[in-house]
N, C-alpha and C positions, 0 to 999 in steps of 0.2 A: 334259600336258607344258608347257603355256602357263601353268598356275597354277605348276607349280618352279619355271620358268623367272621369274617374278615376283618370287615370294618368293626366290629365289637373289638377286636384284636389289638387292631391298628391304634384305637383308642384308648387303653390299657397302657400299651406300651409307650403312647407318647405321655400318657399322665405322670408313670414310672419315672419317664425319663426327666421330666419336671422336677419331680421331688427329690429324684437324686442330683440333680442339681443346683436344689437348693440347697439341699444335707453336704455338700461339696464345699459350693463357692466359701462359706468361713474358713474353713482348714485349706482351701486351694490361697485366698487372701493373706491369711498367717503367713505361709511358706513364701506367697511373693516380698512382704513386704522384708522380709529376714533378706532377702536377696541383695538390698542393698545398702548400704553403711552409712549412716547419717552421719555428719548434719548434710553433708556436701554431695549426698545421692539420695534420694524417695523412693519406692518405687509402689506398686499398686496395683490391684487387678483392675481391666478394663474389659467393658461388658464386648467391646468393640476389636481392640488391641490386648486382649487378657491381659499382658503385663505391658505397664506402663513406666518408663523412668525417668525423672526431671534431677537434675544433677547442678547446680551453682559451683562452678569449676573458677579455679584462680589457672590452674596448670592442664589446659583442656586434654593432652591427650593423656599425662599421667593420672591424672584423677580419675578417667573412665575407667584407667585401667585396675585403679586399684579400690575404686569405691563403690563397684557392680559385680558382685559375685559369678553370676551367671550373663554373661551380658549375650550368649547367642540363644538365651530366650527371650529377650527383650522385643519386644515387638513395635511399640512405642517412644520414641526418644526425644526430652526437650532439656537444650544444653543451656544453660545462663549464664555467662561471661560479661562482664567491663572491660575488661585488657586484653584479650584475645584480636591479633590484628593478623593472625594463622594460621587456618589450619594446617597439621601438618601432613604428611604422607602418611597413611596405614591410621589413620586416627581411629577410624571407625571398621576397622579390618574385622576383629572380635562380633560386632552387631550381625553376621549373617542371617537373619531372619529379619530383620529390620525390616517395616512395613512405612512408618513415617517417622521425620525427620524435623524437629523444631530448633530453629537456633536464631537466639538472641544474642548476638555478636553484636557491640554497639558498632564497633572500630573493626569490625570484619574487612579487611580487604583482598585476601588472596586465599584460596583453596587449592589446594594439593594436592595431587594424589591420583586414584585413575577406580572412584566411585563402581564402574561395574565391576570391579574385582572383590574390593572392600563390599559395597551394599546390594548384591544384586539381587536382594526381593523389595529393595524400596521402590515404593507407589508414589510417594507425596515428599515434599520439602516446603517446609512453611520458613521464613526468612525474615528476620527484624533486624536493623541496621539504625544507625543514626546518620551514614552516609551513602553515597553511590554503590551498588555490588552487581556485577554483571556476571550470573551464570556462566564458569568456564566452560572448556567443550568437555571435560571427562565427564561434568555433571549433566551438562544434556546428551548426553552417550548412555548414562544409565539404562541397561533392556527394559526395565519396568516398570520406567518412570513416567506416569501421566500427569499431574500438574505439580507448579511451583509459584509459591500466594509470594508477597512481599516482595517482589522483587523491582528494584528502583534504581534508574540507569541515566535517567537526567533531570533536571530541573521539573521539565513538564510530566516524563514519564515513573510518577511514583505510585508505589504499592502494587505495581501489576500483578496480575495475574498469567502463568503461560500454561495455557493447554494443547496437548499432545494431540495430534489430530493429521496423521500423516494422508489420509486423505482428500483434504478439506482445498477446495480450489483457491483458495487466499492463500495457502501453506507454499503451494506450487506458483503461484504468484511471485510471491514473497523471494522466498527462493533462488528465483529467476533474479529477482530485483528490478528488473522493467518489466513492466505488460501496458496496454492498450484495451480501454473501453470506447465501444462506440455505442450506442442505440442502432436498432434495426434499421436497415436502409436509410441511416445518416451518414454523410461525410464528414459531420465535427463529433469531433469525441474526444478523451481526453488520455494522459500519457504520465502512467504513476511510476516514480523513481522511488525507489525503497532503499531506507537507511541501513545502514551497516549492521548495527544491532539488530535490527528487526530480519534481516537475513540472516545472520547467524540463528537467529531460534527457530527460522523456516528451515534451516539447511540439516536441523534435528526433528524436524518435524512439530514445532513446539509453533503456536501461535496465542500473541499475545493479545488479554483482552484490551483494547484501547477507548478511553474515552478523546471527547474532538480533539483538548489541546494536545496532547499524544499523538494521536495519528498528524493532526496537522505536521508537527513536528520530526515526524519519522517518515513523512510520504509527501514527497513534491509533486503535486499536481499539474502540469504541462497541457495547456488548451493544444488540440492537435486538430487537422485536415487531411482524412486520409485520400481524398478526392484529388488536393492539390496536384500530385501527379501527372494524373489522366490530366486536369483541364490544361495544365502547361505544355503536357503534347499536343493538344486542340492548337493552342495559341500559337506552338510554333508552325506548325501545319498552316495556320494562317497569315504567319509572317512568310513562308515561303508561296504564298498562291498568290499575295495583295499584290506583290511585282508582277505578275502574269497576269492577272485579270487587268490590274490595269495597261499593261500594252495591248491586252485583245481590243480595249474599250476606246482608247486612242486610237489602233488600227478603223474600227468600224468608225471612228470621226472622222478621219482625215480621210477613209476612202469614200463617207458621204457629204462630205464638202469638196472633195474633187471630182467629184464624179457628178454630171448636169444631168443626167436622167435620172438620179434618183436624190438629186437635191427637190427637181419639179412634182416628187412624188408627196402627196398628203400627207401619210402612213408615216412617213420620214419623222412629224412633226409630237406624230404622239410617241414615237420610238426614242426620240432625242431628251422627252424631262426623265428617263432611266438615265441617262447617262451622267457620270459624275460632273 
């Protein structure tokens, strides 16, 4: 009776909690979107991010500042810029609850700043560029930053993807920037040299997703012989014996062609097609 009675309870209260969340979200919506100041900020509740803000900025870090009311509720952020080829230092200082991070910088090329102090509850960076933009180290330093979409560093490697993954054996690979694959009980195998880039986001723990022409690109493949070693000890070993065996094998000639007793021996004749 005391377990119904429970779960009778348990169900009540989660119905409660439904409808007063319906009775909410309008008046909680209202209140967000007053938060920020159009036309040049939006903002929104999000079922996800509760509050959401998307800002079309001429002057990226005065305009946050002055066209988001509340911005350490903001949980969501997407910046829209043409002319922004900057960010600057402390841009996003105000965001401390910041969860993710959208920015449409066409002409992005430099960020500023030192991210884990400015953003340190962002998750995610999404990245739109019209050119090359390589994650500095403050941005892969963020404590609680797990992926970053859009990101494009060369000709072959565009739109990548970098996920966080500090245990992941390609991370520590990476990293390293040489390793060694063989197959089991093979001597050939092969000998992968890793790009510069692609080590910096091993050396944050970040690993990117690669398609072929990418990887081909980022990871030079080296045919290797770990075996070579050992057999070239074999071969010296045998370049020092060939001089010895062959004076033992000329001694035993020349002392059975000198020698008449054991020239007239049979035995002599099948012993002699061994000899070189």
């Amino acid at each position: 009776m005391g377990i119904y009675t429970s779960r009778c309870m348990l169900r009540l209260l989660l119905a409660l909690l439904s409808v007063a969340t319906f009775l909410l979200a309008p008046s909680l919506s209202i209140s967000v979107t007053e938060m920020c100041v159009t036309p040049v900020c939006s903002c929104s509740f999000d079922l996800v991010y509760n509050v959401t803000v998307t800002c079309h900025t001429n002057d990226l870090i005065n305009d946050l500042r002055s066209f988001i009311r509340k911005p350490e509720l903001t949980a969501a952020l997407s910046v829209i810029d043409d002319n922004t080829t900057i960010i600057p230092r402390k841009t996003f200082v105000q965001f401390s609850n910041l969860k993710y991070l959208e920015l449409k910088l066409k002409n992005l090329k430099i960020w500023e700043g030192n991210l884990s102090h400015e953003l340190p509850s962002l998750e995610a960076i999404s990245i739109v560029t019209d050119d090359t933009f390589v994650p500095p180290e403050h941005v892969l330093q963020a404590p609680n930053l797990q992926n970053i979409t859009g990101v494009t560093w060369s000709t072959t490697c565009i739109n990548s993807t970098l996920l966080k993954n500090e245990t992941h054996a390609n991370v520590t690979h990476f990293r390293n920037g040489l390793y060694d694959i063989y197959p089991e009980s093979r001597c050939r195998g092969s000998r992968y040299v890793v790009g510069a880039v692609s080590r910096k986001f091993a050396k944050h723990g970040f690993l990117a997703v690669y398609d072929e022409k990418c990887f081909a690109s980022e990871v030079t493949v080296i045919p290797m012989h770990r075996c070579w070693d050992s057999a070239n000890r074999v071969l010296y070993a045998e370049y020092l014996l060939a001089p010895l065996i062959l004076i033992l094998n000329m001694t035993v000639f020349v002392t059975t062609v000198t020698t008449k007793s054991l020239r007239k021996l049979p035995s002599i004749l099948l012993v002699a097609k061994f000899w070189p």
